[in-house]
C-alpha positions in Angstrom: -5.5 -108.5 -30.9 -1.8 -109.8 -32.3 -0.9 -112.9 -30.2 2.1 -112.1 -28.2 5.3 -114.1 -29.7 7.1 -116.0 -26.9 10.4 -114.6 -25.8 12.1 -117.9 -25.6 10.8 -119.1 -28.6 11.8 -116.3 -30.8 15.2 -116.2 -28.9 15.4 -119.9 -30.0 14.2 -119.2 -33.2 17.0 -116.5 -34.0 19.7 -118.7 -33.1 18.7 -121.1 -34.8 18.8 -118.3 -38.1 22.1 -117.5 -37.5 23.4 -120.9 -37.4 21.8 -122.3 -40.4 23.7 -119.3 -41.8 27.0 -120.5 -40.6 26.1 -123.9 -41.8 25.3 -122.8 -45.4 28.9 -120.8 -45.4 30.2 -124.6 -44.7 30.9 -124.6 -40.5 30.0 -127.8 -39.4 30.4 -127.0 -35.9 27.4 -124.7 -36.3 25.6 -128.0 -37.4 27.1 -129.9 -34.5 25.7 -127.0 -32.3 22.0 -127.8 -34.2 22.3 -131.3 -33.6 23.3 -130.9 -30.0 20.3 -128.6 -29.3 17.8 -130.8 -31.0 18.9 -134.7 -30.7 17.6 -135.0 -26.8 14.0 -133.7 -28.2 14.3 -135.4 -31.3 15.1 -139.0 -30.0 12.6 -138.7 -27.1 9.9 -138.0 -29.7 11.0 -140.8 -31.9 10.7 -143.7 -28.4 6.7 -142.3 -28.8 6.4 -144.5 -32.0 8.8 -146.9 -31.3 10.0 -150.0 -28.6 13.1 -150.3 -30.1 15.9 -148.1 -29.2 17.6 -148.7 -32.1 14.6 -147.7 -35.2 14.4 -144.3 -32.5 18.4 -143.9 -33.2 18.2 -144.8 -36.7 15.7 -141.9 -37.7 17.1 -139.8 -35.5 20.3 -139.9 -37.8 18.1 -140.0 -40.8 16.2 -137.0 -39.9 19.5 -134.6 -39.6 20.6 -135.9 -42.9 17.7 -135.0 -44.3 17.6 -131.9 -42.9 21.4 -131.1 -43.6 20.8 -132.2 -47.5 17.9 -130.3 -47.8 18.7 -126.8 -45.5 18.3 -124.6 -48.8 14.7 -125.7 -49.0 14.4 -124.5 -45.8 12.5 -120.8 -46.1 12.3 -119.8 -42.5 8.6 -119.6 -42.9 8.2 -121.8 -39.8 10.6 -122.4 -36.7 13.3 -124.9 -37.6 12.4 -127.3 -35.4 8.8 -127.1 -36.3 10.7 -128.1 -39.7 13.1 -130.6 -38.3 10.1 -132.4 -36.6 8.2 -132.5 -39.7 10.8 -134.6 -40.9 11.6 -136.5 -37.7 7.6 -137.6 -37.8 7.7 -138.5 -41.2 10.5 -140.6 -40.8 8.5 -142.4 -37.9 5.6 -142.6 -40.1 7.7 -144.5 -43.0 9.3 -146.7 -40.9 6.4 -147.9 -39.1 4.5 -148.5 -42.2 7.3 -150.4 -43.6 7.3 -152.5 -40.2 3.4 -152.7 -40.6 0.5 -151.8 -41.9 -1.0 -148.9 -40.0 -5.0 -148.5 -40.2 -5.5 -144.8 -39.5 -8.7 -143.2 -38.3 -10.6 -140.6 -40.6 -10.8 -137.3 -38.7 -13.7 -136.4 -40.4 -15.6 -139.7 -39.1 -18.0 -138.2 -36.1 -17.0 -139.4 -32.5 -19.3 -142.3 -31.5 -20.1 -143.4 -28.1 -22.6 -145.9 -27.3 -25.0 -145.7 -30.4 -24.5 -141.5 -30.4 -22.2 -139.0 -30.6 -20.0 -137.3 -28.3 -20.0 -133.3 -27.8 -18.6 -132.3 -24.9 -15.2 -130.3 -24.2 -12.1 -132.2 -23.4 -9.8 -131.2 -20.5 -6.4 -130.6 -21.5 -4.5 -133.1 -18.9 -1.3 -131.4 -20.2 -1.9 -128.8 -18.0 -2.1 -130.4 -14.8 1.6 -130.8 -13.4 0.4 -134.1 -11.0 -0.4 -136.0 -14.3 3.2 -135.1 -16.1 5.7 -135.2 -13.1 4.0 -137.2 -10.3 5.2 -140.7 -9.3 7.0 -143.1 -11.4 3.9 -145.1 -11.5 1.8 -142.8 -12.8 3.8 -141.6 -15.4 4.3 -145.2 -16.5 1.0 -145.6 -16.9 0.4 -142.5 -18.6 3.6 -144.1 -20.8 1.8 -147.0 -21.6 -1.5 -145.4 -22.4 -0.3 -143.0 -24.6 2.1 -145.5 -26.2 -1.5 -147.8 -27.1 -3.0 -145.0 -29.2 -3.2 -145.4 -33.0 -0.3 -143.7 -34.5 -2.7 -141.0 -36.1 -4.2 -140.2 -32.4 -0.6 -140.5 -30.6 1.6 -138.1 -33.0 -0.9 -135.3 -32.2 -1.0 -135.7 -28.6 2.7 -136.4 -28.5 3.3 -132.5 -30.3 0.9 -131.0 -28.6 1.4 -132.3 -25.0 4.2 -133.1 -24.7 6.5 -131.3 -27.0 4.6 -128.2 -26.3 3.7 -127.3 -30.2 1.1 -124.7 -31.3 -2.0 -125.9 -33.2 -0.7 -123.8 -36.3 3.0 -125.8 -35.9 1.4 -129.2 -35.7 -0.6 -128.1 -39.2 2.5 -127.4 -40.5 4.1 -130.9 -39.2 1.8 -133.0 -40.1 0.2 -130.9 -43.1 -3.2 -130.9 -41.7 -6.1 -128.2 -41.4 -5.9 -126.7 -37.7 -9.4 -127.8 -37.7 -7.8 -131.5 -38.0 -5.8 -131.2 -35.5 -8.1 -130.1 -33.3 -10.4 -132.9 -33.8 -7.8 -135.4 -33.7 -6.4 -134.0 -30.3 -10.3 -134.0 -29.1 -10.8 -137.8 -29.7 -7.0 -138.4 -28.7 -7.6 -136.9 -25.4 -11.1 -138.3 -24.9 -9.3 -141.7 -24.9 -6.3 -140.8 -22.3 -8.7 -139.2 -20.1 -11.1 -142.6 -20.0 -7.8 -144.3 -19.9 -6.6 -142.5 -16.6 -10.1 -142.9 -14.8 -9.8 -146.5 -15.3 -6.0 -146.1 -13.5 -7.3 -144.3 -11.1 -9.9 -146.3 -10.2 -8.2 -149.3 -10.0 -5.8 -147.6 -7.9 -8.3 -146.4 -5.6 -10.2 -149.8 -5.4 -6.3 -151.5 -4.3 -5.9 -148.7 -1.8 -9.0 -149.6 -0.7 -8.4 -153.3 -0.2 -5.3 -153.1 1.7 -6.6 -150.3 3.9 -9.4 -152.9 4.8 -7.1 -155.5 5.8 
């Protein structure tokens, strides 16, 4: 059965065609009307790797001067902003391993647990509305958590989850196997999920207490 193509997205998708048009024919306000539709996203994804406002703002502006120099590469063969984030996450990437040196995970290694290996299915928090837009203190928590994963766990989780990417986009992103992703968003979300039982726990356990007193 062909998957259904979401309204919105092709809508999006279109626009963005016939502005990349207009900026190839040299009208920069079409541009300003890309970055304007794109640099709230964009930034917000950039925070994910970063403390500092300021490396978020910097590739930011690096990632739609790439995009600008390089627009004839563009093919259309994916979203633009499937293409766009490509090169806002590799701009993350560089800079962080210019700041550092990152030790990423092999997805191929098997997930370990206690001496054996884990096989069981993952629920996708993402889905769950409490977890995304409940209290400030939750969703700090969730902040931090997330914001503790190794770079290679947290860019998956942070497409998928939270800027609503396909599997097939995030491939494309990252240039990974779908199979890759998949694993890495498994072992990603293992981790958040263990992470949130221990919040919720705690919080639980300090309701508790002052309840008792």
């Amino acid at each position: 059965m062909a998957r259904t193509k979401d309204p919105d997205k092709e809508a999006s998708r279109q626009e963005d065609l016939l502005l990349l048009d207009k900026i190839k024919g040299g009208d920069f306000h079409a541009f300003d009307r890309i970055v304007k539709k794109y640099e709230a996203r964009i930034y917000s994804h950039c925070l994910k790797f970063f403390r500092d406002q300021e490396d978020a703002e910097d590739v930011l502006q690096e990632a739609f001067l790439q995009a600008y120099r390089a627009l004839d590469s563009f093919r259309g063969e994916s979203a633009f902003s499937t293409w766009l984030f490509k090169i806002a996450t590799n701009g993350c990437l560089m800079k962080l391993r210019k700041k550092k040196k990152v030790n990423f995970v092999s997805i191929d290694k098997p997930l370990e647990f206690d001496g054996g290996k884990i096989q069981r299915e993952i629920v996708d928090w993402s889905q769950n509305p409490s977890l995304l837009h409940g209290n400030d203190e939750l969703k700090r928590a969730l902040d931090r958590i997330i914001g503790a994963l190794p770079e290679d766990k947290r860019v998956v989780l942070t497409l998928k989850d939270i800027e609503g990417f396909s599997n097939i986009e995030i491939g494309h992103i990252l240039d990974m196997s779908v199979a890759a992703v998949k694993s890495r968003l498994h072992r990603a979300r293992l981790v958040v999920r263990d992470e949130l039982t221990s919040y919720f726990e705690g919080a639980l356990k300090t309701a508790k207490t002052e309840s008792d007193r």
